[in-house]
SEMAR-284607 format. One record per residue (C-alpha): x, y, z. Coordinates in steps of 0.5 Angstrom, whole numbers, plus 500, padded with zeros to 3 digits. Each point is the difference from the previous one (the first is absolute). Example, Ala and Ser with C-alpha at 12.3 -4.5 7.8 and 13.67 -1.06 7.14 Angstrom:
<pts>
525491516
502507498
</pts>
This chain:
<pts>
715278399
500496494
507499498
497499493
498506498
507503501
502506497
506500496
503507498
501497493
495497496
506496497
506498503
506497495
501493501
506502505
497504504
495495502
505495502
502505504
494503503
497492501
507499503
500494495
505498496
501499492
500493500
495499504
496504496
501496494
499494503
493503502
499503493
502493497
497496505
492505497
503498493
500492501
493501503
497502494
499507503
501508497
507504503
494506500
496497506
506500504
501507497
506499496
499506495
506501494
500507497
502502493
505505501
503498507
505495501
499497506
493496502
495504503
495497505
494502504
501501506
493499503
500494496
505497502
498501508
494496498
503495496
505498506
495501505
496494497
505496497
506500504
498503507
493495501
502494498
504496505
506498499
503493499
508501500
505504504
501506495
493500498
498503508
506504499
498503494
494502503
502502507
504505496
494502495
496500506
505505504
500505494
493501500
500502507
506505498
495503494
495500506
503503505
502506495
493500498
499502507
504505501
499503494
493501502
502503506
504505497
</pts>
């Protein structure tokens, strides 16, 4: 099964459920967004997407899971902090996996 075509119940998450669903804290999701920005690169591609009308940042879920397949899961990591990160992210995808799996079975 390809983890990148997970199903989300939601076609957006508010920013905080999404730091809760990917188990990843807020300010190592601003990191990430600052880090995108100092690229030169657009907060939609990692699927930041603001709403008019709701206060919370909202985010595509399915995004997301892309983005930080590719650019935080696939890239090897240099300093101590850097592989705990990813074990935690690779972790959580394997919950969301798991999930998947029995929600088929069901």
């Amino acid at each position: 099964m390809n983890v990148l075509n997970y199903k989300f119940d939601k076609p957006y998450l508010p920013q905080q459920e999404l730091e809760h669903v990917f188990s990843v804290s807020n300010a190592t999701l601003k990191r990430y967004m600052a880090e995108w920005v100092a690229q030169g690169k657009d907060l939609i591609e990692m699927g930041h997407m603001p709403i008019k009308g709701i206060k919370q940042t909202c985010w595509n879920p399915n995004l997301f899971l892309n983005w930080i397949i590719t650019n935080k899961c696939s890239k090897p990591a240099i300093y101590d902090y850097e592989k705990y990160e990813q074990d935690k992210i690779i972790n959580q995808v394997n919950k969301l996996t798991i999930i998947e799996k029995e929600q088929l079975n069901a």
